[in-house]
C-alpha angles and dihedrals in degrees: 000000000000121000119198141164125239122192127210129215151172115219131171140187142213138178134193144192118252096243095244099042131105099217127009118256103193125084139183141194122210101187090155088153086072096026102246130130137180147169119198118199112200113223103260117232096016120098127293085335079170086064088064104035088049091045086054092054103044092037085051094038093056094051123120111232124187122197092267103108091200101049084042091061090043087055096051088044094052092048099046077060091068111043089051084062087044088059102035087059092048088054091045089056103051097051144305099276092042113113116174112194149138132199109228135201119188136169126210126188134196126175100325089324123115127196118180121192124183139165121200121354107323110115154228123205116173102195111208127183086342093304114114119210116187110228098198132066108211116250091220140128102248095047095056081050086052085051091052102044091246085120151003126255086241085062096060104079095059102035104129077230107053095113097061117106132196110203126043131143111250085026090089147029087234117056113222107190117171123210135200134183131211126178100233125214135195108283098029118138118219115186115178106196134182106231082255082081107028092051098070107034116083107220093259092060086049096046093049096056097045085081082070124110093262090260093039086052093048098046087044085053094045095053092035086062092049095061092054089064094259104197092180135079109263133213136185142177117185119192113174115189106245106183140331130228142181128242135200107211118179097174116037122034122225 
C-alpha cells in the first residue's frame, strides 16, 4: 500500500502587450488540470521571438506527463530539446544573423512535491506566510558579474548591459536548463513572471498582491506594472495552494 498526499489548487494567467510594440512576445501555459504551469518571454528585438515563446508553451502544453515527478521533468527536458533544434533550423533558414529564442520559467507539481525549471530571466517567487522567496537565479550577465564580485546588486538596475542574457532556448546548440524543488503546503502562494513584469515590481509589490485570489492577483500585477510606466510585454501565472489529502494508491507511486 502506498499512502501519498495530493494538493489542490486554483491558478490563473494573464498576458499583456508592451504598450509600444507591434505583437506580443511573452506566452504562457495554465494546464492546471495536469499541474503544470509556464511563461515564455520571446527574446525582444530578435526575430519572431513570438514564434518561440508560443512553440515552448503548446509543445509543452501537448506532453504527456505521468505522476512520476522525475520522468516528468525527463520528459520536459527532452522536449525543450526539441524545440531548441526546431528553432535553430528556422533561424538557419531565414538567414545567417537571425537568432529565434525565448527564456522560460515552469512549475510542475506532483503530490506535495514542486520543481521549477527555468532558462534566461523569467522567474519564479513561492510566497509563504507573507514572506516571498525567489526560486530562479537570472541567467543574466550582470548576475553572473554580482556572483563574481565585478559589481554590486545596486549596480545592476542601471549596467548598460543589464538586458543581456545568457541562457535561452533557441539561443544555443546545447539546452541549460537549470531545476529547484521545493515541498509545498496548503497556503502556499506560487507566481511564474516574464522579466516585463518583474522588472518593474519591487518585491514588496510583488509580495502584497500574492494574498489575492490567483486572477485577482494577475490582473493587480499587471496593472501595478502598468503604473510604473511598463514598456515591455508582462506575463503572469498565479497558483495558490488551496488544500492537501491523502490517497491510498495501490497501484501507481507518487
Amino acid at each position: 500500500m502506498t499512502v501519498w498526499h495530493q494538493l489542490s489548487w486554483r491558478s490563473a494567467g494573464q498576458s499583456r502587450k508592451g504598450p509600444r510594440r507591434a505583437v506580443n512576445e511573452d506566452a504562457f501555459l495554465d494546464a492546471s488540470e495536469r499541474g503544470l504551469w509556464v511563461v515564455a518571454d520571446g527574446m525582444g528585438g530578435h526575430a519572431a521571438g513570438d514564434l518561440a515563446s508560443d512553440e515552448i508553451c503548446r509543445e509543452l502544453g501537448a506532453l504527456e506527463l505521468n505522476p512520476t515527478i522525475n520522468e516528468c521533468i525527463a520528459r520536459i527536458e527532452a522536449c525543450l530539446r526539441r524545440v531548441n533544434t526546431s528553432l535553430r533550423n528556422e533561424a538557419r533558414a531565414r538567414g545567417p544573423e537571425v537568432l529565434i529564442g525565448s527564456t522560460f520559467a515552469a512549475v510542475l507539481i506532483r503530490g506535495r512535491h514542486a520543481v521549477c525549471l527555468w532558462s534566461g530571466d523569467s522567474r519564479a517567487y513561492l510566497s509563504r506566510d507573507d514572506a516571498l522567496f525567489q526560486l530562479t537565479r537570472d541567467h543574466k550577465l550582470v548576475e553572473d558579474m554580482v556572483c563574481a564580485g565585478e559589481i554590486g546588486a545596486a549596480d545592476v538596475a542601471h549596467h548598460p548591459h543589464r538586458h543581456i542574457i545568457t541562457r535561452a532556448i533557441g539561443a544555443e546548440a546545447s539546452v541549460h536548463i537549470d531545476l529547484n524543488h521545493v515541498t509545498l503546503t496548503t497556503g502556499d502562494r506560487l507566481l511564474l513572471c516574464t522579466d516585463g513584469l518583474s522588472d518593474c515590481l519591487d518585491p514588496a509589490t510583488i509580495a502584497g498582491t500574492m494574498r489575492d485570489d490567483p486572477a485577482d492577483a494577475v490582473a493587480c500585477l499587471l496593472d501595478a506594472g502598468d503604473a510604473q510606466g511598463r514598456k515591455d510585454d508582462a506575463t503572469a501565472v498565479a497558483i495558490t495552494i488551496t488544500g492537501e489529502s491523502a490517497i491510498d494508491d495501490r497501484s501507481t507511486a507518487p
